[in-house]
C-alpha positions in Angstrom: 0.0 0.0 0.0 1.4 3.6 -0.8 0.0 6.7 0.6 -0.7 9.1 -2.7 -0.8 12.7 -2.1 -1.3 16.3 -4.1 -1.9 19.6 -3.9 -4.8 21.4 -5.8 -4.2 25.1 -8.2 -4.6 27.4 -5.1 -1.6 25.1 -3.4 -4.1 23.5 -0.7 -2.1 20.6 0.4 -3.7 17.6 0.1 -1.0 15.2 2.0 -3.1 15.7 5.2 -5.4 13.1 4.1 -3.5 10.3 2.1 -5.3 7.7 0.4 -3.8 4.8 1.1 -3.9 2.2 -2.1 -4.7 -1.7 -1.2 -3.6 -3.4 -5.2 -4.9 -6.5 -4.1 -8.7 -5.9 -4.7 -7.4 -4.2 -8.1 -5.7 -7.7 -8.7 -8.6 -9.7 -8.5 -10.7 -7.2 -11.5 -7.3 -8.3 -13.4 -8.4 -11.8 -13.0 -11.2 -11.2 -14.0 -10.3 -9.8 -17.5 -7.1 -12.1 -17.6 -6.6 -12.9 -21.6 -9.5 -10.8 -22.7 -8.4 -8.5 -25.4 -10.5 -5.1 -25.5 -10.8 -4.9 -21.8 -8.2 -1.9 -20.8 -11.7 0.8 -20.8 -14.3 -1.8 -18.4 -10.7 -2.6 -16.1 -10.1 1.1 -15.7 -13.6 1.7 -15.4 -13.9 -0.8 -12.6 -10.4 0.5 -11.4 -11.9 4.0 -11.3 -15.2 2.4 -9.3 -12.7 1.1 -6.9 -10.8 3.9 -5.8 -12.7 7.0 -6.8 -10.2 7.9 -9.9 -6.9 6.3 -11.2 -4.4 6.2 -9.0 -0.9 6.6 -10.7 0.0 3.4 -8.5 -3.0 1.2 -10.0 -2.2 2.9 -13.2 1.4 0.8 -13.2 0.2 -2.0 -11.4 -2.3 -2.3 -14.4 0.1 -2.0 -17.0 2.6 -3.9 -15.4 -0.2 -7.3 -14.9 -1.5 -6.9 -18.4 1.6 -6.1 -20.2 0.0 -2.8 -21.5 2.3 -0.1 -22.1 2.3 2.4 -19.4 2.2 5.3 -22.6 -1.2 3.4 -24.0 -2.8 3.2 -20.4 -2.5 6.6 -19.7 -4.1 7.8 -23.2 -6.7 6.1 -23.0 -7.5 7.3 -19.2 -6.9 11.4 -20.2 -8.5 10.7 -23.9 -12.1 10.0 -22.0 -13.5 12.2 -19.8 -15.3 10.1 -17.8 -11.9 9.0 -16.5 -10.1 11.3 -13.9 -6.1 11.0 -12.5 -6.9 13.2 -9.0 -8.6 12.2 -6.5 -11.9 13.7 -6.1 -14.3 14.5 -3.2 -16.9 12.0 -2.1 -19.3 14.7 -2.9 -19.8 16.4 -6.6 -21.7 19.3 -7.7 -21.4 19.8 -11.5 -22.6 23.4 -12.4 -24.5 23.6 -15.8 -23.4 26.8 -17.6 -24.4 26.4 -21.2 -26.4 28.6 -23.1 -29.7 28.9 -20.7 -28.1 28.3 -17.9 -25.7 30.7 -18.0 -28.4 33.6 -19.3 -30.2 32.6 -16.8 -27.8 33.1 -13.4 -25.1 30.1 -13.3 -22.4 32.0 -13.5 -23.3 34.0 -10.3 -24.1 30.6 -9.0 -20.6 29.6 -9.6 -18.7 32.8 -8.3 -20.9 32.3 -4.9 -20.4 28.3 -4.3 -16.5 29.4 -5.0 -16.7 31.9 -2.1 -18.3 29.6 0.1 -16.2 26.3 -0.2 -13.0 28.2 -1.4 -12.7 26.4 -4.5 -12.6 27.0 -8.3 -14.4 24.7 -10.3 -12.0 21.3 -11.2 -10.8 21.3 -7.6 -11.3 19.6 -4.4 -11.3 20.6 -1.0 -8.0 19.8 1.4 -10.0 17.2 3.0 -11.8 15.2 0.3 -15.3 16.6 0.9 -16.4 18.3 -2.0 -15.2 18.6 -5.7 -16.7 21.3 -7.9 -16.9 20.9 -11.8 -18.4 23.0 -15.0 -20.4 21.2 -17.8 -21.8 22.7 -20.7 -25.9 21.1 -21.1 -27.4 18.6 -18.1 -30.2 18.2 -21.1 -32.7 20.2 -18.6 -32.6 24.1 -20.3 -36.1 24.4 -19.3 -35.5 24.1 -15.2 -32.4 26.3 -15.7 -30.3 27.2 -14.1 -29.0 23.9 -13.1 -26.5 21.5 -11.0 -26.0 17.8 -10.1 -25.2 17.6 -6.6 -24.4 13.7 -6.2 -26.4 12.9 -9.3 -29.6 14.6 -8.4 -30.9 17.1 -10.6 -31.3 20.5 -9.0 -33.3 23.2 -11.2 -34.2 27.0 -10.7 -31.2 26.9 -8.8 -30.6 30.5 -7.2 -26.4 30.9 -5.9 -27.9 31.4 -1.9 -29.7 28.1 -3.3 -26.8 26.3 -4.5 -24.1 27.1 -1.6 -27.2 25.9 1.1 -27.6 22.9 -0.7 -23.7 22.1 -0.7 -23.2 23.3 2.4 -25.5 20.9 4.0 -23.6 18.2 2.6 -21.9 15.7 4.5 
């Protein structure tokens, strides 16, 4: 197990809470997909299920188990979104500010929840609580504006709205 550790754009430091990495569990999804060919996305998608993101050290205990290169691992992992290399928060508010959303507030939405948890979007708090992102259409313009927070759909979203509702997270 090795502790992994960062620090975030505004230089929070992140080592206070290291995550500690157990490879074993990771060994048995190998096992699953031993001798499969096409499996590198659904084992980094378990990976990723596992730990929250994709740990550099799962990253090379993948590629050193399935004899992918290292180079091809990580391409795949920062060519899809979906994937992510940082560790995130166990909570996640994504912030809608396409077209109606933005028009219709989001942005102010986004400057207040900033002020209030002390992050910009794309980071995550010191202590693992909270990650803020931006996306660009939810698919729900006519409840604009909008935010997931933990996959629920929250519409008409004021910004007092919005930092309550993240604030009260736990």
């Amino acid at each position: 197990m090795t502790p992994s550790a960062t620090s975030n754009q505004h230089g929070h430091d992140t080592a206070a809470a290291p995550l500690l990495i157990d490879l074993s569990r990771l060994g048995r999804i190998l096992d699953q997909f031993a001798g499969k060919p096409g499996s590198l996305i659904p084992i980094l998608q378990r990976t990723q299920d596992l730990y929250g993101y994709l740990p550099r050290e799962a990253i090379r205990f993948i590629a050193q188990k399935t004899r992918i290169p290292l180079s091809r691992i990580h391409g795949v992992a920062t060519f899809y979104a979906q994937f992510h290399l940082q560790r995130r928060g166990r909570n996640l508010v994504r912030i809608c500010d396409g077209t109606a959303c933005h028009v219709r507030g989001s942005g102010k939405s986004l400057q207040a929840l900033q002020q209030a948890v002390g992050i910009a979007p794309g980071e995550t708090t010191p202590d693992y609580k909270l990650t803020v992102e931006v996306v660009y259409c939810l698919g729900s313009c006519g409840i604009s504006p909008v935010a997931l927070v933990n996959d629920k759909v929250c519409g008409r979203l004021s910004a007092d709205e919005l930092v309550r509702r993240v604030k009260a997270l736990g």
